[in-house]
C-alpha positions in Angstrom: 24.8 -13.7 -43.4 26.5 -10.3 -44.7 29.8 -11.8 -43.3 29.2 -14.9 -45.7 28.6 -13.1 -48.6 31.4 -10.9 -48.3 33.4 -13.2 -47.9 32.3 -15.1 -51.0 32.6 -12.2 -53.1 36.1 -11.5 -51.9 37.2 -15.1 -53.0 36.0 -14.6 -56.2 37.7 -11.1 -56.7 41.1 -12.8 -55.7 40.4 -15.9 -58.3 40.4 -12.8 -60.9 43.4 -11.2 -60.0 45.3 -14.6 -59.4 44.2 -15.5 -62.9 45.5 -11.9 -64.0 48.5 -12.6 -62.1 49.2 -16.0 -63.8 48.2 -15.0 -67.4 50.4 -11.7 -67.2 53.3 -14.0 -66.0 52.8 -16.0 -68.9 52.6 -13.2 -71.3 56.0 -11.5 -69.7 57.9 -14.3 -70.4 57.5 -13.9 -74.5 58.7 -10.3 -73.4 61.4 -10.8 -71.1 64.6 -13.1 -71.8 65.9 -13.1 -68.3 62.4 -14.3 -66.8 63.5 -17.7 -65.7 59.8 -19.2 -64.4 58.1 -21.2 -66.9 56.1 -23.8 -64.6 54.6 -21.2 -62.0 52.7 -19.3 -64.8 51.6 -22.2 -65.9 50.5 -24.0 -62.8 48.9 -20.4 -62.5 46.7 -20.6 -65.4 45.8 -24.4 -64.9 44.4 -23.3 -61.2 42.4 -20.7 -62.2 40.2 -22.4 -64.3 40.1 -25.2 -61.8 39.1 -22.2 -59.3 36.3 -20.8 -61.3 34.9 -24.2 -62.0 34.5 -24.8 -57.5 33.1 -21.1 -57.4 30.7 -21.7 -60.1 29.9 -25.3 -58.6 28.8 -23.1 -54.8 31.5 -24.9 -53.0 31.6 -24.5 -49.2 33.0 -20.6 -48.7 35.5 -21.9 -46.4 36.7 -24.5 -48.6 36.9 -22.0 -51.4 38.5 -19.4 -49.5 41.6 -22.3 -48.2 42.0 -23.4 -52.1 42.3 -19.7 -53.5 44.9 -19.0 -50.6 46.6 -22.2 -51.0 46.9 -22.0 -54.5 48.3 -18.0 -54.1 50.8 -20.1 -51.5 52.4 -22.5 -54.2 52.3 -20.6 -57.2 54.9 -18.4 -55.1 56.6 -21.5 -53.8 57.0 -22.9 -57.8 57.6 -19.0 -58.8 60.5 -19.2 -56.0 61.8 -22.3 -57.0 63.1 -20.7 -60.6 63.9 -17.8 -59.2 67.0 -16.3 -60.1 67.4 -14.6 -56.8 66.1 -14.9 -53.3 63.9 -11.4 -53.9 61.0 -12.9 -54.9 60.6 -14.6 -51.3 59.0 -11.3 -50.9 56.0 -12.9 -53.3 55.2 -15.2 -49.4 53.4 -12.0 -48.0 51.1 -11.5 -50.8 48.7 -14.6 -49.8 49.3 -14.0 -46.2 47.7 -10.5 -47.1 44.8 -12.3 -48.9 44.0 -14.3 -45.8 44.3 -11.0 -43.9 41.9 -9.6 -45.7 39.1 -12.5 -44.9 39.1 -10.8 -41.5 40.3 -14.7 -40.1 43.4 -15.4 -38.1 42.8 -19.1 -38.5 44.0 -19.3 -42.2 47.2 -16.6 -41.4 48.0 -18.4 -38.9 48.4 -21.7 -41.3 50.2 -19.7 -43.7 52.7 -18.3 -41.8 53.9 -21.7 -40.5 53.7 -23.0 -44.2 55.4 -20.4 -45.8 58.0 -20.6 -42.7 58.4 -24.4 -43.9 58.7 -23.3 -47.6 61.4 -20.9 -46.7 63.4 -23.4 -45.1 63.0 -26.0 -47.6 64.4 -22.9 -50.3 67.0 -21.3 -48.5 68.7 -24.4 -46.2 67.6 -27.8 -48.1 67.5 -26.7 -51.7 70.0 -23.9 -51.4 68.2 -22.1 -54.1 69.7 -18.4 -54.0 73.4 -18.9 -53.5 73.9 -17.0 -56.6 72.8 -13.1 -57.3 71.1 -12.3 -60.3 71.1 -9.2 -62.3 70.0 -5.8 -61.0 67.2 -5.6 -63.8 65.6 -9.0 -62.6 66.1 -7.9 -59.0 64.6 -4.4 -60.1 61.0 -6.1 -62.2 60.7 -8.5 -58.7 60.5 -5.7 -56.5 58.3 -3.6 -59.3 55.9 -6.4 -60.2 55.7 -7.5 -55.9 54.4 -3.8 -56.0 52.0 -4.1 -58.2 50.3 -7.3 -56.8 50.0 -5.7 -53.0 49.1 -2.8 -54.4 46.4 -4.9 -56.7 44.9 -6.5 -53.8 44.5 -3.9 -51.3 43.5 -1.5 -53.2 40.9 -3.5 -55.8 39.3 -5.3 -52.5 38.9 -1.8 -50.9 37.6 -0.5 -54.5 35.4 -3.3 -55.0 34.0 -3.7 -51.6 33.4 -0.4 -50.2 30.1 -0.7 -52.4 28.7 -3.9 -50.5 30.3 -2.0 -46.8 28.3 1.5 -47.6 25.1 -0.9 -48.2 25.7 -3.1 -45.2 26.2 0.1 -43.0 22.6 1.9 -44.0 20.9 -2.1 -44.0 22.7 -2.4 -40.6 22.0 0.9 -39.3 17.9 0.3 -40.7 17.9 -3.2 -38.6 19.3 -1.7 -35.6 16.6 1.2 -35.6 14.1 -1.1 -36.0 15.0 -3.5 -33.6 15.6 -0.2 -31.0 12.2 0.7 -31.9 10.6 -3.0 -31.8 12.5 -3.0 -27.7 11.2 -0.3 -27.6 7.4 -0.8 -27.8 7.9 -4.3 -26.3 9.7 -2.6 -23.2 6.6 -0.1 -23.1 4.2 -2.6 -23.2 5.9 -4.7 -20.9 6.2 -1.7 -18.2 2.7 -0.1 -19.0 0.5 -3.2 -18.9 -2.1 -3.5 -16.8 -2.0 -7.3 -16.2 0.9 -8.2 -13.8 3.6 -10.3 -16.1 7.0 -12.2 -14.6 9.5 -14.2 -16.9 11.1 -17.3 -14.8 14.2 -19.0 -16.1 14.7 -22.9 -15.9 14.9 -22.7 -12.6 12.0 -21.2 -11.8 13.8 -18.2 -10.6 12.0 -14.6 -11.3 14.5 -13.0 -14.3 12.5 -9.6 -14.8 8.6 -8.6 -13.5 6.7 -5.3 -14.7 5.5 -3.0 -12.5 1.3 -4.3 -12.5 3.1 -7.3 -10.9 4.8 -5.5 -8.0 1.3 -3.6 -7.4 -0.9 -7.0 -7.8 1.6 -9.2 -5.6 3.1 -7.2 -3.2 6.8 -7.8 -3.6 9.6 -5.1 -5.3 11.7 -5.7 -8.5 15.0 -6.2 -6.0 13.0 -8.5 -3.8 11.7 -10.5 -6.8 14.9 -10.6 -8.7 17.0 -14.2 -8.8 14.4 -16.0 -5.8 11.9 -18.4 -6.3 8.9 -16.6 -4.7 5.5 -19.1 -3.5 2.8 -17.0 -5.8 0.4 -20.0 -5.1 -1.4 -21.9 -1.4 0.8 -24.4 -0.2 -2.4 -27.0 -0.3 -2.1 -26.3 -4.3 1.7 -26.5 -4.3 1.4 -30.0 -5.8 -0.5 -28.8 -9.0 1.0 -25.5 -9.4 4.3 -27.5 -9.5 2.9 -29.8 -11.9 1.7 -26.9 -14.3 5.4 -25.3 -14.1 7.1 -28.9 -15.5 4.3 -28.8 -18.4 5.7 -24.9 -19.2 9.1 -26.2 -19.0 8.5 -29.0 -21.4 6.7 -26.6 -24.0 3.0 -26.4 -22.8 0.9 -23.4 -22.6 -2.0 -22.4 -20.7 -4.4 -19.8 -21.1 -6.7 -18.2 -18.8 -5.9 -20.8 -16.3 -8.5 -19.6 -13.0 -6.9 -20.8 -10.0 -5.5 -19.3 -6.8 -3.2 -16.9 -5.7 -1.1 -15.5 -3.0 0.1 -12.1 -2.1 3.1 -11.2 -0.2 1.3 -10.4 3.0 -0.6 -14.2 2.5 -3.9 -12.7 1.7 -5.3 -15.0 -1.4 -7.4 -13.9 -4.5 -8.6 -14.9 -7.3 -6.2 -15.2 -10.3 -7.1 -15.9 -14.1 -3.7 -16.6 -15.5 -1.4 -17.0 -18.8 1.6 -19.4 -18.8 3.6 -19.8 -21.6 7.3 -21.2 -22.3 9.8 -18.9 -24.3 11.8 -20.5 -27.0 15.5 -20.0 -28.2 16.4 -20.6 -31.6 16.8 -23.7 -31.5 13.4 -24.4 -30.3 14.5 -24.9 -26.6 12.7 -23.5 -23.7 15.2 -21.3 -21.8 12.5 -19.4 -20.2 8.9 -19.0 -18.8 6.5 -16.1 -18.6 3.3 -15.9 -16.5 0.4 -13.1 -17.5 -2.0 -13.0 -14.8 -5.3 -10.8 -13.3 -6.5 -10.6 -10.2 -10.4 -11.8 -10.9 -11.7 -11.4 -7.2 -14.4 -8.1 -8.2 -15.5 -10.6 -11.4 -15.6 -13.6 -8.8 -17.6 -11.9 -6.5 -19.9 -10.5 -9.3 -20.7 -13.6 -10.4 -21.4 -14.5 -6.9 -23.6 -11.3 -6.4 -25.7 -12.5 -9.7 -26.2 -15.5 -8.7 -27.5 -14.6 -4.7 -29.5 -12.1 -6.9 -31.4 -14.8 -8.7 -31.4 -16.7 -5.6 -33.3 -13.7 -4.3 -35.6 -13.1 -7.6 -36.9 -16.8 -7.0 -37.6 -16.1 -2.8 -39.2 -13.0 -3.6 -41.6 -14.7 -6.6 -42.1 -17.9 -4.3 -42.6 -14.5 -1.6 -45.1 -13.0 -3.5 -47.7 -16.0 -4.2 -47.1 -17.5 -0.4 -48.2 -14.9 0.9 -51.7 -14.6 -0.3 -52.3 -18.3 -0.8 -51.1 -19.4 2.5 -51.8 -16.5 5.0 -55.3 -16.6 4.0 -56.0 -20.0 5.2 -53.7 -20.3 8.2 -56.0 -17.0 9.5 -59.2 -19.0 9.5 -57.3 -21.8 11.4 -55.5 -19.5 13.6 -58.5 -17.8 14.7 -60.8 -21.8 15.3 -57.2 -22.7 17.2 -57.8 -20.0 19.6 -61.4 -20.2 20.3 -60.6 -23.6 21.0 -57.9 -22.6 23.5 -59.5 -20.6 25.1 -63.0 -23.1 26.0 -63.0 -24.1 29.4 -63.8 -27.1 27.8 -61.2 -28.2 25.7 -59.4 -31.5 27.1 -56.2 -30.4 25.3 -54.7 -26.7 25.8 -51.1 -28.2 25.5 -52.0 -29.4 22.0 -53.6 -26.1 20.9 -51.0 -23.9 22.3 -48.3 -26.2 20.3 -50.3 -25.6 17.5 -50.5 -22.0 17.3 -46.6 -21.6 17.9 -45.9 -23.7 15.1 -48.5 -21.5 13.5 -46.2 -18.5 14.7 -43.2 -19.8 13.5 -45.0 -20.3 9.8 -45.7 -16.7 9.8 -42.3 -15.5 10.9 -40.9 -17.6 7.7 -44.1 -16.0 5.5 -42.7 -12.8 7.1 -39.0 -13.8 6.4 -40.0 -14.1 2.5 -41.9 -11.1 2.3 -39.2 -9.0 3.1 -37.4 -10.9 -0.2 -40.3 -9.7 -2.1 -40.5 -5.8 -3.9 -40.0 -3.6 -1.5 -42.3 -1.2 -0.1 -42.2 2.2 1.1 -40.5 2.8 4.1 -42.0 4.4 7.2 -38.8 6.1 8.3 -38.0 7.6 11.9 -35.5 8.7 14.0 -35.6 5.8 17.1 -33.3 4.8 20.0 -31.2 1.4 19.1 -30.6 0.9 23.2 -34.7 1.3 23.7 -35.2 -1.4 20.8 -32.3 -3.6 22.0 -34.1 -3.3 25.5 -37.4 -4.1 24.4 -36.2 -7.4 22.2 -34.2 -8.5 25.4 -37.5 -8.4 27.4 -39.3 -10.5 25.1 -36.0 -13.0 25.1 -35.4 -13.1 28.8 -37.1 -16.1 29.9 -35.6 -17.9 27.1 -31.9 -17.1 28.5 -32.8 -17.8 31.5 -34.1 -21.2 30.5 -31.2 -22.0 28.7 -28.9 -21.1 31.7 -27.4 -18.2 29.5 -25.9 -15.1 30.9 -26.5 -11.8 29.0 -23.9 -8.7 29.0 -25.3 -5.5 27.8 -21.9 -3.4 27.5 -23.0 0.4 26.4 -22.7 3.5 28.3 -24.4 5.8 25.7 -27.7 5.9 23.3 -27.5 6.1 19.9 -30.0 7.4 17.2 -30.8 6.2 13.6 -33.4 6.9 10.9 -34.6 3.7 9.6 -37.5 1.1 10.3 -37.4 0.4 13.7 -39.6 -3.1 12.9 -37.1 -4.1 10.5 -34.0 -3.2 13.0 -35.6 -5.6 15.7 -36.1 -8.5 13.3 -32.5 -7.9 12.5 -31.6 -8.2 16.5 -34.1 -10.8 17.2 -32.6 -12.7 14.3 -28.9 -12.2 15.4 -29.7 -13.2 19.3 -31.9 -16.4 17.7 -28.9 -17.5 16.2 -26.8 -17.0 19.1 -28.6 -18.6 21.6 -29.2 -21.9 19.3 -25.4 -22.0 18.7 -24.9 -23.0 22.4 -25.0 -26.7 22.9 -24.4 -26.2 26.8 -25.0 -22.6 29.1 -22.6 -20.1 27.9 -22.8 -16.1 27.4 -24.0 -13.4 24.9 -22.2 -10.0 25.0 -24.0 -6.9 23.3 -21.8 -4.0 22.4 -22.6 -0.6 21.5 -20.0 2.2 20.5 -19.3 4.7 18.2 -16.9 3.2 15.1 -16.7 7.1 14.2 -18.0 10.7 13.9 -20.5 8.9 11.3 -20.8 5.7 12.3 -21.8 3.4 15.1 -21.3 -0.8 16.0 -24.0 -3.2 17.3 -22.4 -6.6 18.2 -23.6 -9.6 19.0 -21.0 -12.0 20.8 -21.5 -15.4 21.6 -19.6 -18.2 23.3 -21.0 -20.8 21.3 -19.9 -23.4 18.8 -18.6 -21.3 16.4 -18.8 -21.6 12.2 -16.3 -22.9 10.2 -14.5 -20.8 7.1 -16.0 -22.9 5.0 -19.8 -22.5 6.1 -18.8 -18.7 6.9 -17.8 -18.0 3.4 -21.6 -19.1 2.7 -24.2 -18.3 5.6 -25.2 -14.9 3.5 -26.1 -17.0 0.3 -30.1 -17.7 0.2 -31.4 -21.3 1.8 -28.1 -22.0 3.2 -28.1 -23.4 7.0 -26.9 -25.5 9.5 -30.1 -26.3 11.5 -31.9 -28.8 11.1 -35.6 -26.8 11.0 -34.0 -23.6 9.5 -34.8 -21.8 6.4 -31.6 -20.4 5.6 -33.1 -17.0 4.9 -32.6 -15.1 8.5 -29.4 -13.7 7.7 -30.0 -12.9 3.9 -33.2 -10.8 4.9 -31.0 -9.0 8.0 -28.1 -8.7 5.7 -30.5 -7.1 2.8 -32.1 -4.9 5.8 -28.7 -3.2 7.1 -28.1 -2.4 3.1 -31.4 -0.5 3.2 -30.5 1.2 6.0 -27.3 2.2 4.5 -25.3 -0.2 6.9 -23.3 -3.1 6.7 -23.6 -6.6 8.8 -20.4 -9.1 8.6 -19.6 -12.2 10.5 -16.6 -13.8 12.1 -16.4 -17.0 14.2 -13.2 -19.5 15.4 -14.9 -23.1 15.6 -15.3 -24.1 19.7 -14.9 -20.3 20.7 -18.3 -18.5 19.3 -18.8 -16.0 16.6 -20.1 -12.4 16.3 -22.1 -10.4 14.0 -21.4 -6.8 13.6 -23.7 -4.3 12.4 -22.4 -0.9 11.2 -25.1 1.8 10.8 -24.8 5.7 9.8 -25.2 7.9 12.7 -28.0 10.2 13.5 -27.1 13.4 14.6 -29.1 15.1 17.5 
């Protein structure tokens, strides 16, 4: 833009001084006898007013700059022509100065090889300086030649260095703004929080900030020029899909979706994509802006287990009384009847009562959902409880043809509820014995994890849980079994946490899973 207008204002300067020039010719030949041009000056005057009528009409500024130099060009070559003597061939270098002065080599270029052609068409066709003229003509040539190099050179320097001194400090403003406008948008680019990488149209990483290296795994130098997989290869298809979109011009914002790290490990991602333009409104690049949502994800999955577990414990709460009351009254005419020598059917009675039983353990199950109530706390061997929850489930693994491994060569301590713990291990070995659908084994394992800390596991050989049903068997009412209520492992899960412990599961489908329990040690 500067360029342009400079440029235009220096056209116009030179229409001045070639009018100057051709009105001062004009005016030194009613001086001077021996001045032999009579057309030039005229052809001088006539162009100038044809020049300031194109300047004032906003012709193209190249076209105006090639007519001002072109007229310069054969004013000289007319000027030449009734010349006296072959000094004012000198006159040829004052446009190629002009065009010098545009700061373009395209139009010197042109004049030299017209003003080569000129000075044959003088010297070799015409013959137009085969005669010398007088010293004083030769003398006003080189005087007035002079003048008009001097005129240009030092009038454009004059008349210019204004417009260069105001271009430098505009220049030198833009430049420290657009330093300081990198500048912030380099420091927010390398300070940001959320991890950002710019792709070019080939997908291939141009430049990622360092959140992006932290969240994903991989280094600037391994980033760099490589198309890196970000996303599952079972969402490959839509990921794909999205980057075309970006590509075309489409944007999306706080896209949820999932993510890979270097090491494989997934996580939840909420992510930006947006296509970068050029000037001509082209997409040369993408960007993506994302934030690894796994803590919100699981939050929201917290919340809604904890309402989950508001509704259990309000169900807990008015089950209890309404239902226990009853089934005590029938519990109690169930055994009497039992127990009469009389009774033509024990089987029935006995059947009766253990569905009774298993009523109460769910009642039970609830209860523990429910407010909690103060805790009886004491120190208590976990080997003696294991061992007296293994007596009661003996005859049951034996029935089943299962084989029991007890694999602990020392006793460990811990303060807690020794009630709850044992509804915790019954509830474990339940589930391990009814995910055997033929004999198999159960392996219990004790040791210390730490100086602190100390592992119960329960290992089956059974049929084993899927990652879909795992990612879900601590959520309230979920289940596999058929007469299950989906609450055993919630309420063991929500009795570790009160005793300051953790319980996770892990399981390969047709091997067998195990449950881990990780509880604070007691020191003796």
């Amino acid at each position: 833009m500067e360029s342009t207008f400079i440029n235009r204002k220096r056209s116009q300067l030179f229409i001045h001084l070639y009018g100057f020039a051709g009105i001062f010719h004009f005016s030194l030949n009613q001086l001077v006898e021996m001045n032999a041009a009579v057309i030039s000056p005229l052809f001088g005057i006539f162009s100038y007013l044809l020049l300031l009528v194109l300047y004032a009409a906003k012709v193209n500024n190249r076209a105006l700059q090639y007519t001002v130099l072109f007229a310069m060009n054969v004013y000289v070559f007319i000027l030449n022509f009734e010349s006296l003597s072959s000094i004012t061939l000198v006159f040829f270098v004052v446009p190629i100065i002009a065009s010098a002065l545009y700061n373009d080599t395209k139009p010197i270029v042109i004049l030299a090889l017209v003003t080569a052609v000129e000075f044959s068409l003088l010297l070799i066709v015409f013959d137009r300086f085969s005669e010398r003229a007088a010293l004083p003509y030769i003398q006003l040539s080189i005087i007035l030649f002079f003048i008009a190099v001097l005129s240009i050179t030092l009038l454009d320097s004059i008349y210019f260095s204004r417009y260069w001194k105001q271009l430098e400090l505009k220049n030198a403003s833009m430049e420290k703004a657009l330093l300081s406008k990198e500048g912030y948008l380099q420091l927010f680019f390398e300070t940001a929080k959320d991890a950002i990488a710019v792709f070019d149209s080939n997908n291939q990483i141009i430049a990622v900030n360092p959140a992006f290296e932290e969240l994903y795994g991989w280094t600037a130098e391994e980033c760099i020029g490589k198309t890196l997989p970000l996303y599952p290869q079972d969402m490959k298809a839509a990921a794909e899909m999205r980057t075309k979109k970006v590509q075309q011009g489409k944007s999306y914002s706080l896209l949820e979706t999932i993510d890979v790290r270097k090491d494989g490990s997934r996580f939840h991602a909420q992510i930006t994509l947006s296509p970068i333009f050029d000037q001509s409104q082209e997409v040369v690049a993408t960007s993506i802006i994302s934030r690894d949502i796994s803590y919100q994800k699981e939050s929201e999955k917290l919340i809604l287990q904890s309402e989950k577990l508001k509704l259990a414990g309000e169900i807990a709460a008015g089950v209890a009384h309404e239902i226990r009351n009853p089934m005590t009254v029938i519990s109690g005419f169930v055994q009497i009847m039992h127990h009469d020598p009389k009774h033509l059917f024990p089987e029935y009675t006995a059947l009766i009562q253990s569905e009774m039983d298993r009523i109460n353990l769910i009642i039970s199950e609830f209860l523990v959902l429910a407010k909690p109530q103060a805790a009886a706390l004491k120190v208590f061997s976990v080997q003696r409880a294991l061992d007296d929850i293994l007596l009661l489930f003996g005859s049951e693994l034996n029935l089943n043809g299962i084989k029991l491994t007890k694999d602990w060569t020392e006793d460990f301590q811990v303060n807690g509820e020794e009630h709850h713990l044992k509804q915790v291990f019954i509830n474990l070995l339940k589930n391990a014995v009814e995910s055997m659908e033929q004999p198999g084994e159960i392996r219990i394992l004790l040791k210390p994890e730490d100086d602190s800390t100390f592992s119960i596991s329960f290992e089956d050989s059974g049929i084993g849980i899927s990652e879909k049903d795992l990612a879900a068997v601590f959520e309230p009412f979920f289940t596999t079994k058929t007469s299950g209520t989906g609450l055993g492992l919630i309420v063991s899960q929500k009795i570790v946490q009160e005793h300051k412990g953790t319980l996770t599961l892990s399981s390969t489908v047709g091997e067998g899973t195990t449950a881990k329990i990780l509880l604070p040690l007691e020191q003796i």
